[in-house]
Rosetta silent file (secondary structure, phi, psi, omega in degrees, C-alpha in Angstrom):
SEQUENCE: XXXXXXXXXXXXXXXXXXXXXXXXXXXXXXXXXXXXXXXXXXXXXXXXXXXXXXXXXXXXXXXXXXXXXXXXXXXXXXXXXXXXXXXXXXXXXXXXXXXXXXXXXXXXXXXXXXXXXXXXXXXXXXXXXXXXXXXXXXXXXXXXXXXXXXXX
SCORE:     score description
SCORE:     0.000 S_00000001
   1 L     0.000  -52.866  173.193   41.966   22.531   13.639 S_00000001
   2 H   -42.444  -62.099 -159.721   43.096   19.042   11.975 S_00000001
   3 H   -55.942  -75.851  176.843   45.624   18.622   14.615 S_00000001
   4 H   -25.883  -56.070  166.986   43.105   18.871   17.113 S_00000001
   5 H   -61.712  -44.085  156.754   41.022   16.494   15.676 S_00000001
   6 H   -56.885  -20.938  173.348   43.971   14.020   15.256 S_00000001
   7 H   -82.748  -22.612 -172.927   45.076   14.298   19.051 S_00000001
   8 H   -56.708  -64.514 -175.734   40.851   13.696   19.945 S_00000001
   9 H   -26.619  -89.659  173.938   40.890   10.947   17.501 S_00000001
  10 H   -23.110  -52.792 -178.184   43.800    9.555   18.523 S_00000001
  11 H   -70.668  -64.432 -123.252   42.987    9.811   22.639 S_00000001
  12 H  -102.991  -11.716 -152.931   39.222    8.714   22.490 S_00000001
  13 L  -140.417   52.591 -179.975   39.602    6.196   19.115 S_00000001
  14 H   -66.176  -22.413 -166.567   43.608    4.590   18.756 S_00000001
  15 H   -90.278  -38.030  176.226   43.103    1.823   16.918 S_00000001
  16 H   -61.390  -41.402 -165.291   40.920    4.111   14.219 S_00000001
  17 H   -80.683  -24.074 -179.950   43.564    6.945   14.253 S_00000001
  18 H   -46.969  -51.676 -167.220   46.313    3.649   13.696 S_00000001
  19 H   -74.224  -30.108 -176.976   44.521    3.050   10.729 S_00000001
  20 H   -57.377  -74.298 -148.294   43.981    7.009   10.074 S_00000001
  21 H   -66.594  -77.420 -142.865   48.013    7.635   10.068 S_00000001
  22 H   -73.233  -19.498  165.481   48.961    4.614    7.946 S_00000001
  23 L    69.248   34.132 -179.573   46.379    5.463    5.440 S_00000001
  24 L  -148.648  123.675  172.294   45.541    1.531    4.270 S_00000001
  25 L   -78.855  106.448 -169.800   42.362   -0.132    4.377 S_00000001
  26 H   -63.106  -68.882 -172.260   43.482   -3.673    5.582 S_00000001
  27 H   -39.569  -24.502  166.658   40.019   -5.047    3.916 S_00000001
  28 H   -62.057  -40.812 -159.282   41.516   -3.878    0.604 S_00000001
  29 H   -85.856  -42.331  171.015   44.871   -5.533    0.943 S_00000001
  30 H   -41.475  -29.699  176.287   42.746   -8.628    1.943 S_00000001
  31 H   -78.198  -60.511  -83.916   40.874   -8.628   -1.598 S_00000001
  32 H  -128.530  -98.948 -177.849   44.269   -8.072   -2.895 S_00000001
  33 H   -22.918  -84.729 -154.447   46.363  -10.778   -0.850 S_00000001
  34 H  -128.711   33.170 -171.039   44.045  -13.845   -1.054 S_00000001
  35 L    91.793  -29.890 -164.068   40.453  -13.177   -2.863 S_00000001
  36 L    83.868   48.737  161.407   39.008  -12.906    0.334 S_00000001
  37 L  -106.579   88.770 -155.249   39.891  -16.653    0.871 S_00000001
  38 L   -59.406    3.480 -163.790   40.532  -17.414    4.465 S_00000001
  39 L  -114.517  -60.444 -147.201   42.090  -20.893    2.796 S_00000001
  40 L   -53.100  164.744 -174.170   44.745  -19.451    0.333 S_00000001
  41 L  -144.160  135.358  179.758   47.892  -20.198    0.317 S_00000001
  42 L  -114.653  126.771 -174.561   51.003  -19.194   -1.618 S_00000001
  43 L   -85.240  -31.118  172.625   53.320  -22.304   -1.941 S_00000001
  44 L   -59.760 -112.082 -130.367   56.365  -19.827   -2.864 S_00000001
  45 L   -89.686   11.105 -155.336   56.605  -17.876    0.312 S_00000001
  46 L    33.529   59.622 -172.653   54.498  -20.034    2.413 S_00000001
  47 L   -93.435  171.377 -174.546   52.032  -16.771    3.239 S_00000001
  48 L  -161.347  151.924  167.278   48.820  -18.430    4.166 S_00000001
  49 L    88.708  169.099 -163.178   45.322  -17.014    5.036 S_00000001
  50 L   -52.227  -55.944  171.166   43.378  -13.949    4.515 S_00000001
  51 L  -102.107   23.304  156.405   46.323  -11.159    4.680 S_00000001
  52 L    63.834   45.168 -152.217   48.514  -13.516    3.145 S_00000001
  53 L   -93.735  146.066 -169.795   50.399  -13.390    6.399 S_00000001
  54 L   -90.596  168.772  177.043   54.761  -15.232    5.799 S_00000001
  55 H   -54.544  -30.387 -174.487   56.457  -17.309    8.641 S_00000001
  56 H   -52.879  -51.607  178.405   58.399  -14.367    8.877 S_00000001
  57 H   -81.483   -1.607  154.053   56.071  -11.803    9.904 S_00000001
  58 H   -55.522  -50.437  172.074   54.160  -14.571   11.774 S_00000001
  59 H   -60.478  -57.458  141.395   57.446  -14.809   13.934 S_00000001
  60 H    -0.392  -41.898 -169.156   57.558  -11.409   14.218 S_00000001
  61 H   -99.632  -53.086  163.929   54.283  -11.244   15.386 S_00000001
  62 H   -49.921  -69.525 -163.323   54.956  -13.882   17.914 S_00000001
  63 H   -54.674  -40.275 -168.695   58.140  -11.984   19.331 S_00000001
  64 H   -85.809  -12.505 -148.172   56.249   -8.892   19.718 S_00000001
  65 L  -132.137   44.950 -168.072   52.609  -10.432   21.031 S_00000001
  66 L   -54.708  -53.217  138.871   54.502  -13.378   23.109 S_00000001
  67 L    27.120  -87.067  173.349   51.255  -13.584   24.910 S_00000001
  68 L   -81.357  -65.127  169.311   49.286  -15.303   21.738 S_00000001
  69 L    64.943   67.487  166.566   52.172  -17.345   20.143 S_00000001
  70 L   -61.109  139.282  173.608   50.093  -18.386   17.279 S_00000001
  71 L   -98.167  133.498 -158.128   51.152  -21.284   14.808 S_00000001
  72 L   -59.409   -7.068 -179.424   51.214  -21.250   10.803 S_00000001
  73 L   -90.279  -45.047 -166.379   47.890  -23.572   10.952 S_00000001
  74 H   -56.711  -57.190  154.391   46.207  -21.143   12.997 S_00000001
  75 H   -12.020  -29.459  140.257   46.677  -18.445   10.015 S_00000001
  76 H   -34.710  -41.832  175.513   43.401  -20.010    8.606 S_00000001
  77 L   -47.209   90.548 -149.556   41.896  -18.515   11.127 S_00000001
  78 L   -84.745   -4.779  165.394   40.435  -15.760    9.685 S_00000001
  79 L   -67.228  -29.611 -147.816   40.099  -13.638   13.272 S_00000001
  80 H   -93.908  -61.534 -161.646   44.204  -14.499   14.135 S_00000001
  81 H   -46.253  -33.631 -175.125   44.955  -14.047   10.587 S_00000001
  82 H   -92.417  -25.400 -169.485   43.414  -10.536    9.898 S_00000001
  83 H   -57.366  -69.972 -162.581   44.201   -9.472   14.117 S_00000001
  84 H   -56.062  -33.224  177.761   48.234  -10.107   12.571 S_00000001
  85 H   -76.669    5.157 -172.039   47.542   -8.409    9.313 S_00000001
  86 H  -119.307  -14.803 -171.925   45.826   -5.318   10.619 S_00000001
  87 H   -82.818  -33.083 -137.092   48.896   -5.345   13.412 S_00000001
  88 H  -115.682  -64.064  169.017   51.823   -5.577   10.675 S_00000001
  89 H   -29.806  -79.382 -159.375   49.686   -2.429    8.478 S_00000001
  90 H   -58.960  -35.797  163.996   48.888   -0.794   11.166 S_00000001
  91 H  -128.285  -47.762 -164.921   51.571   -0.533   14.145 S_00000001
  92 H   -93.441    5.259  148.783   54.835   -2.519   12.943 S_00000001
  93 H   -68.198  -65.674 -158.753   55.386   -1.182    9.489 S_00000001
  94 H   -53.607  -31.247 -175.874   54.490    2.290   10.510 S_00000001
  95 H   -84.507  -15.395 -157.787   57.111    1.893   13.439 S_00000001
  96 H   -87.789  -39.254  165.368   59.507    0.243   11.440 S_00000001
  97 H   -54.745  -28.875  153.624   59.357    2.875    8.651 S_00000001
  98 H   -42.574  -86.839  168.686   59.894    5.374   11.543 S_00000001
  99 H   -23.286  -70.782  174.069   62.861    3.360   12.726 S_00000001
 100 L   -64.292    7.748  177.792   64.367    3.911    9.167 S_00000001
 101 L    42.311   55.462  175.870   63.493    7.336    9.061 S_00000001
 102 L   -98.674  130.173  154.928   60.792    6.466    5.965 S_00000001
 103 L   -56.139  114.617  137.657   57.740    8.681    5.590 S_00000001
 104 L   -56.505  155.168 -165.334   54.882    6.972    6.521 S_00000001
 105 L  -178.745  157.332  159.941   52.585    7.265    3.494 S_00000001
 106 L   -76.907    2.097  172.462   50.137    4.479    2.476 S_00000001
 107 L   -73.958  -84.280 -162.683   52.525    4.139   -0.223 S_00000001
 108 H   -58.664  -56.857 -154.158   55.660    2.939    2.158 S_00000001
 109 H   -63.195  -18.652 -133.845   52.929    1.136    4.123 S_00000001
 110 H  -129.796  -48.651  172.239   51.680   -1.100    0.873 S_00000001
 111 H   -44.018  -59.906 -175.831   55.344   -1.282   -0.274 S_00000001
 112 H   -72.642  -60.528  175.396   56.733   -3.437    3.274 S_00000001
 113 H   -18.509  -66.208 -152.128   53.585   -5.520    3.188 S_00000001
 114 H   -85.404  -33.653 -162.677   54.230   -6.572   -0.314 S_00000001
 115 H  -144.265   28.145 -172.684   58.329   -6.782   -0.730 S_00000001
 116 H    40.029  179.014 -154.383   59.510   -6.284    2.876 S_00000001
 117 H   -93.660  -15.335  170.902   60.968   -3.526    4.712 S_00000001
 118 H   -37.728  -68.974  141.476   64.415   -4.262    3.385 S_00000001
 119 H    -9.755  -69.797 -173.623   63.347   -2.814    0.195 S_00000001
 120 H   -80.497  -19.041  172.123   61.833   -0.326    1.208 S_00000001
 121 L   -75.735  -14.755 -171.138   65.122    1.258    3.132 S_00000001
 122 L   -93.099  -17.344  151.204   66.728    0.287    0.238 S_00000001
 123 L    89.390    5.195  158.454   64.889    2.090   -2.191 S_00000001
 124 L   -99.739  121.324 -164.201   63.857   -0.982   -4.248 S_00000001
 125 L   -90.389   64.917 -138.735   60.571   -1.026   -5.956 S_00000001
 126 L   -66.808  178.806 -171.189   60.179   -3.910   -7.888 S_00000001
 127 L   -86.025    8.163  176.112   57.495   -4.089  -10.935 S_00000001
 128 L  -113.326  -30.986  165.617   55.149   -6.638   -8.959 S_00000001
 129 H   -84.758   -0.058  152.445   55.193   -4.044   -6.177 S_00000001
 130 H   -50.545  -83.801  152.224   53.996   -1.289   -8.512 S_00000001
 131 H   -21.841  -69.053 -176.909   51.284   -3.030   -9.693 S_00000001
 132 H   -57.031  -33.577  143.216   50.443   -4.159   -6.443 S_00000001
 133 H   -45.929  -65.606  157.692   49.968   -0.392   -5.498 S_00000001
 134 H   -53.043  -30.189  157.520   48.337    0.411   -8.043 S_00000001
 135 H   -45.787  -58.671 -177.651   45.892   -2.610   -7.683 S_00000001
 136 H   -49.570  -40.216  179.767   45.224   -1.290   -4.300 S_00000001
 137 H   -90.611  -41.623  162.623   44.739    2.393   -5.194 S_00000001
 138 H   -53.945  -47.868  154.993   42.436    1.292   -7.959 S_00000001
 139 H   -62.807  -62.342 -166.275   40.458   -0.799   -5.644 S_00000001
 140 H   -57.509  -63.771  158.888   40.346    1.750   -2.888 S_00000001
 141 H   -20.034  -74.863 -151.649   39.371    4.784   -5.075 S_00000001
 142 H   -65.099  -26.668 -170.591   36.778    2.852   -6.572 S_00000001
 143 H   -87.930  -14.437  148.232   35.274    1.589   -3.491 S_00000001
 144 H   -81.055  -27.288  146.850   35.264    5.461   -2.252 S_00000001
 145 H   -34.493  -81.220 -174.726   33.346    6.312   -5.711 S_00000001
 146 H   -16.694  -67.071 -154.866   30.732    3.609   -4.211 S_00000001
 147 H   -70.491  -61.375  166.627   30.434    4.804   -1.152 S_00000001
 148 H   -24.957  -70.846 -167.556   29.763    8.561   -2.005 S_00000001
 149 L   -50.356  -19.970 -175.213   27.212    7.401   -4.659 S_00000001
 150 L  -102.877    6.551 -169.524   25.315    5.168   -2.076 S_00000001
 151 L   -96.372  -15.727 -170.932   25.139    8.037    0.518 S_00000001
 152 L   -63.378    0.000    0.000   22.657   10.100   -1.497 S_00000001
């Protein structure tokens, strides 16, 4: 019966089952990333914007999307800025973790965000991307606690 419901999902709803399989609430990693401040900026990696998005995965994003070919100012932009961060959750970790024969897992997914995908084939977790899991999974949980409680 699940499987069925993941191929409906999937045919009538893709961008929902994207988010389904990878198992990460983008709006979390967004709290996470910059405050919810469509301004931050980290001058160490130059990440900029809501999902904290780097030149790298901005190029990245550009290679794959030539189409938009967005610029590191534009990353204020809190539509372009969350459109790359919900693409980079959502399709090119999940493919890339594939590619590397990596379980997706919201784990894996939270991991590449945070420390790159390098890492994660590599099997190194450092102690700011613990935390930063666990930040996430504390936030997430709790914000499922909410919701149940407000459903009554």
């Amino acid at each position: 019966m699940r499987c069925l419901v993941l191929l409906l999902l999937k045919a009538v709803m893709p961008n929902y089952y994207q988010d389904f399989y990878a198992g990460v609430n983008p709006e979390t990693v967004y709290s996470i990333e910059s405050s919810g401040k469509p301004n931050a900026y980290n001058p160490v990696s130059n990440a900029r914007g809501l999902g904290q998005i780097t030149p790298i995965a901005l190029k990245d994003y550009n290679q794959m999307n030539p189409s938009d070919n967005y610029n590191s100012q534009q990353l204020y932009d809190p539509q372009i800025n969350q459109k790359i961060a919900y693409w980079t959750l959502t399709q090119r970790i999940p493919s890339m973790l594939q590619a590397y024969k990596k379980a997706v897992t919201p784990e894996n997914v939270l991991w590449a965000y945070h420390d790159g995908i390098g890492n994660v084939q590599r099997g190194y977790k450092s102690e700011a991307v613990k935390e930063y899991i666990k930040k996430y999974f504390k936030r997430s949980n709790s914000g499922l606690r909410e919701s149940a409680g407000n459903k009554k």
